[in-house]
N, C-alpha and C positions, 0 to 999 in steps of 0.2 A: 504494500500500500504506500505510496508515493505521498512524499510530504505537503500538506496543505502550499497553495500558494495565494495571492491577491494581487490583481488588477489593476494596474497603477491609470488614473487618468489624467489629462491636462487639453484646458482650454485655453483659450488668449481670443480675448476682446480688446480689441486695438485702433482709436479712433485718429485720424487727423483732419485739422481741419483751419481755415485761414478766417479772423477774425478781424473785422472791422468794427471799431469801438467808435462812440460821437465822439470823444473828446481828445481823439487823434489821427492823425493826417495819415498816417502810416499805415497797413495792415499787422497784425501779429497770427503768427504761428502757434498753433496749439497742439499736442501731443495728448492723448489718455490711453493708459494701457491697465488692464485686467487682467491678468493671469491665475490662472486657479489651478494646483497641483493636490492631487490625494490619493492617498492608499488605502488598505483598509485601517492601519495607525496614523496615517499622517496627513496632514491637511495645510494647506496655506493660500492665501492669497496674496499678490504684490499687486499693488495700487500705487502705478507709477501718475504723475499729472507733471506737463513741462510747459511755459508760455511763454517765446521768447519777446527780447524785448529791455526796454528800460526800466518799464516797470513790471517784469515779469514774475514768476516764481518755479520752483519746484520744489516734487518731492516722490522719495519712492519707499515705499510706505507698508510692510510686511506685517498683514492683519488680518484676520487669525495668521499664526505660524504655533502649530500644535502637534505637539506625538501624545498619542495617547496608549497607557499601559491596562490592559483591560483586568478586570479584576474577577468577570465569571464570564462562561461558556456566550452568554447571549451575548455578549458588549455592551449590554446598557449600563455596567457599574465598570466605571473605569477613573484611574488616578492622568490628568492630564499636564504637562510639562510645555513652556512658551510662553504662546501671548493670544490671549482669549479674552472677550465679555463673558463671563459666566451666564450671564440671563440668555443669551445665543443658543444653549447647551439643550434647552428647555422652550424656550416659545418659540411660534412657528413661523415666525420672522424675526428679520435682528433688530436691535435696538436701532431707533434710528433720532434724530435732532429732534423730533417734532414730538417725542416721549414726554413724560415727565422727567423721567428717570435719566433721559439721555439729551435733554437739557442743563443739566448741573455735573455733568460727566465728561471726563474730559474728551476734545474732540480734535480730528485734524481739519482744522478750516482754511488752511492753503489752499483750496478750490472755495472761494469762501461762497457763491453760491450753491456748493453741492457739498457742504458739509459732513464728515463720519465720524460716527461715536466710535471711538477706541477701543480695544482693548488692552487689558492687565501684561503685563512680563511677570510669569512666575509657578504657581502649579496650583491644583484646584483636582475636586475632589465633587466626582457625579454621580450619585449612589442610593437605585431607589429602595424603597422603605415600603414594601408590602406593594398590595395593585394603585396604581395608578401615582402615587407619593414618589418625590423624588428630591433626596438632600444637595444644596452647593453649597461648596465652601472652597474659596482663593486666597491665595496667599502671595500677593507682591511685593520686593524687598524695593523693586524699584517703581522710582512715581515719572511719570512722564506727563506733561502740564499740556493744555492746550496749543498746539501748534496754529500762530495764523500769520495773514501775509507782513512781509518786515518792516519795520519803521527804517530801517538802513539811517543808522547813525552811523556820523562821521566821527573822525579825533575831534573833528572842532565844533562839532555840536549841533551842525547842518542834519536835515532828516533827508533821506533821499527813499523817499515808500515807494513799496510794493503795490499795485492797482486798487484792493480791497484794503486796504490798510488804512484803520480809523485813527486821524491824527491827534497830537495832543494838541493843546494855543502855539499858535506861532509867534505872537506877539502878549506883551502886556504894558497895560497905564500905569504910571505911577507918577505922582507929582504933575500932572498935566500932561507928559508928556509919553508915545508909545515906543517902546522898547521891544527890538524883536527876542526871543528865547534863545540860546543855548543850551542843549542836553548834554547829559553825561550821565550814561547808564553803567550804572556798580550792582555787575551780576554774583560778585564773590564766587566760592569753592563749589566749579559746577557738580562736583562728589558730595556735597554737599546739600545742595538740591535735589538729585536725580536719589540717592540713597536712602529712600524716606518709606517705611514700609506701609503698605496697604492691606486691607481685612473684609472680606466678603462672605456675607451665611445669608444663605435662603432656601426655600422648601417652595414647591411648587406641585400644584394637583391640576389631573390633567384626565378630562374624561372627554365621553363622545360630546355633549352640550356644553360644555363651559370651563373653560381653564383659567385658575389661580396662583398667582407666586404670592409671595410677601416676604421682604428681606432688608436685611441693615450693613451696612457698609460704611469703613472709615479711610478717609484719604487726606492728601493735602488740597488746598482749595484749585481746581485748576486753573481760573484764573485767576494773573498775578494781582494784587491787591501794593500800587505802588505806593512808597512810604517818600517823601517828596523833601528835597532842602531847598530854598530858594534865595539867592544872592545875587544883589549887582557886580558885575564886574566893570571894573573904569579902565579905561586905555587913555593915552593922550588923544587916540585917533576916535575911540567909539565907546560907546556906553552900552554894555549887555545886559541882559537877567540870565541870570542865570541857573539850572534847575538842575541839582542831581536827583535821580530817581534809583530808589533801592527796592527791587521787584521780591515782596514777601508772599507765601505761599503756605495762608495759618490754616490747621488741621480741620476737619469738617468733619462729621456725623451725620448720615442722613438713614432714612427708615424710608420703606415704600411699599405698595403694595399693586397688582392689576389685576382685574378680573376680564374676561373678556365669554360674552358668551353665545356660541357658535350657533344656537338656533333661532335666534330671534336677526329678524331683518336685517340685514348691512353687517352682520355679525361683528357688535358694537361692542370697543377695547375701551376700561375706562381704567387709567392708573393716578393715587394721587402719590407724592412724595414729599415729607416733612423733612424740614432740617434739625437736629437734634440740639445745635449746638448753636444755632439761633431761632428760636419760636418762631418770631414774622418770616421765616422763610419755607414757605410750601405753595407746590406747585401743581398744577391739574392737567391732566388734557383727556380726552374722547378723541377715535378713533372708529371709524365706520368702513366697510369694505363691501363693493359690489363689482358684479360684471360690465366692464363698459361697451357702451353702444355697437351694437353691431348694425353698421350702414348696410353690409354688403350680405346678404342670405349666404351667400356661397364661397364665403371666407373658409380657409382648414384652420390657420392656425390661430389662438390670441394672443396677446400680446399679457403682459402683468396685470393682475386686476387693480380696477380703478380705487380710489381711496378719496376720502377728505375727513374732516377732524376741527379741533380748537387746542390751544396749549396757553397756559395763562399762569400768571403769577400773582397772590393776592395778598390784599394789604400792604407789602413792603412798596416803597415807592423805591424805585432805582434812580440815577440823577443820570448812568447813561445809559443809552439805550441799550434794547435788547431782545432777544430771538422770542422771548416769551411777553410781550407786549400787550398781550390779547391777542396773540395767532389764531388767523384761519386760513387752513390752506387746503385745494384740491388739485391731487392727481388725476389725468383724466387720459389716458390712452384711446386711440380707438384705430380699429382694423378698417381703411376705409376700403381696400381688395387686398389678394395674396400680397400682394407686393408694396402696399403705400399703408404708411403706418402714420397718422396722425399724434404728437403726446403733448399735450397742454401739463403745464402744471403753474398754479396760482398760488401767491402766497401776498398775506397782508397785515398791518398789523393795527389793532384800530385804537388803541389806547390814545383818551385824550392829549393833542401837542404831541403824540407820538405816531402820528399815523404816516404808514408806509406801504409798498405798494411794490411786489414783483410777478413778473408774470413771461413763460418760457412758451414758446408755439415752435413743436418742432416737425417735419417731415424728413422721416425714410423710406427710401424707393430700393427694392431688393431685389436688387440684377439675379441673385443666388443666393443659396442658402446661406452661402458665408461671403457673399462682399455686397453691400449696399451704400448710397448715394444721402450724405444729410447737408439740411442746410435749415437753420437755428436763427429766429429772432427772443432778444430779450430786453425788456421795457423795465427798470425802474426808475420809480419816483416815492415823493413822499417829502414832510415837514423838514425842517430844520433840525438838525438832530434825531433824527428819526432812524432805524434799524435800516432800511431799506434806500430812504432819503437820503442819507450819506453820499451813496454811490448813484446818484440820480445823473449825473452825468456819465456812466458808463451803460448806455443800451449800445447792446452789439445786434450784427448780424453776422452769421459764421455761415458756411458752404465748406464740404468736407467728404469723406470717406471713411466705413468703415469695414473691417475684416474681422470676423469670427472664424478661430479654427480649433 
């Protein structure tokens, strides 16, 4: 009898595509790459994003990267080793920005319109507990904070940002008169930061109508919370302010819970998430899921189901903006023939003074299974200070190519 073996697979979703922005003369190049490697132990995805340019960015981004060591015959109890969201392991989609839960968790927002909830570097533990119960528990030694696009400080205190990059004052009043800033960011002993351990436990029930987690986790805050010095500097030639920023990152507690339940209409997800460690901090969202429109009778295949939802934060008033504003958003896919794939998706945020406003219309035309034809407009606007209104001068329109294999 010949030794068991496993099936290794690999995909690659790989987009390019030339982006014309309002607020430049220029075109830019854009790259997104997907790759998904598994066995029957091993899993990863690398989530490459590159935009060239002056105010470009990248990043290549290995999430999940998991072996996992099985602990009985069926593989449902197993001890896993890398970089995981625990909640992934258990609910039947991943965590995603527009969560509760995946609101206050740290994310990579280098693609800062197409934002991902993270996961852990460390090992975790999947293990169910009689029919349908099922224990998590992770253990990260290291903490990895929000990634978003750079403010590109110089020595001398010039910002030179990244496209999404929300800036600090460029200037300030003092005595009458306006003074431009100076920065100088004191990051200290990155061993320091990065070496900060993290702690996750949850239980999750899971039947044919209705699935429930509920779980507490402690980490440090992922975004940085700056601690600010502020001094004139005088030259014979000029007169500065000048502003050291020390980027702290204080510990956090949060508790949460989801229910979501599968036989009632739009089969409706509702998670709330409290903060432990400050009361005024908790967070809501709903979550609804349906099939989208089908224009064509004679469509094969569909495309993701369609989604929309709310995500909001209460009581606590925030001074800058933010993702949970009063969020509503809809995904809207729809198969208009085999071959032309319509995907809207809407996002807004309506909080008073804060209201904002993004919204993606994209078309793919599919030569074949694996190469098809896109071209992307995207519109925001929105208040002064606003989550969305920030980047009101960056609606692009993209035309591109994409390859699946």
């Amino acid at each position: 009898m010949g030794a068991p073996h496993s099936l290794a697979s690999f995909q690659e979703d790989l987009q390019t595509q030339i982006f014309q922005y309002a607020s430049q003369n220029q075109p830019t190049f854009y790259l997104n790459s997907k790759s998904i490697f598994q066995t029957e132990r091993f899993l990863t995805r690398i989530n490459a994003y590159y935009e060239s340019g002056s105010q470009g960015t990248w990043s290549v981004d290995p999430d999940p990267l998991r072996y996992d060591l099985k602990l009985s015959e069926s593989g449902n109890n197993f001890i896993w080793i890398g970089r995981e969201n625990p909640l992934n392991l258990t609910r039947s989609s991943p965590v995603e920005a527009t969560d509760a839960v995946g609101t206050v968790w740290a994310q990579n927002q280098l693609n800062a319109l197409n934002p991902r909830v993270s996961g852990w570097i460390g090992a975790g533990l999947h293990q169910e507990l009689g029919a349908n119960w099922t224990l998590l528990l992770t253990y990260s030694p290291i903490f990895l904070p929000t990634f978003g696009p750079s403010l590109g400080f110089s020595d001398s205190g010039d910002l030179h940002p990244a496209r999404f990059s929300r800036l600090p004052p460029a200037s300030v009043s003092t005595g009458g008169a306006i003074l431009p800033i100076r920065y100088q960011l004191e990051l200290g002993q990155i061993t320091d930061l990065v070496m900060r351990p993290q702690f996750f436990t949850g239980i999750a029930h899971n039947e044919d109508s209705v699935y429930m987690d509920a779980y507490f986790y402690t980490a440090p805050r992922p975004n940085a919370l700056p601690l600010t010095t502020a001094t004139l500097s005088v030259t014979p030639e000029v007169v500065n302010a000048k502003v050291q920023i020390e980027p702290q990152f204080p510990r956090e507690y949060w508790t949460g819970m989801r229910t979501q339940f599968k036989d009632l209409p739009f089969q409706p997800a509702i998670e709330l998430v409290q903060g432990l460690h400050q009361w005024t901090y908790h967070y809501a969202s709903f979550t609804g899921y349906f099939n989208s429109p089908q224009l064509n009778p004679n469509v094969v295949t569909r495309t993701t189901r369609a989604s929309f939802g709310i995500l909001s934060h209460f009581q606590k008033q925030f001074e800058d903006p933010q993702f949970s504003d009063l969020l509503i958003f809809l995904k809207l896919p729809v198969d208009l023939t085999n071959e032309l794939t319509l995907r809207n998706l809407l996002q807004a945020t309506l909080l008073d003074a804060k209201q904002s406003f993004y919204w993606m219309s994209e078309f793919e035309y599919a030569f074949s299974k694996t190469f098809s034809a896109l071209t992307t407009l995207r519109i925001l606007s929105g208040e002064n200070y606003s989550y969305f209104g920030d980047w009101r001068s960056e609606d692009s329109f993209s035309i591109g190519m994409r390859w699946i294999w």
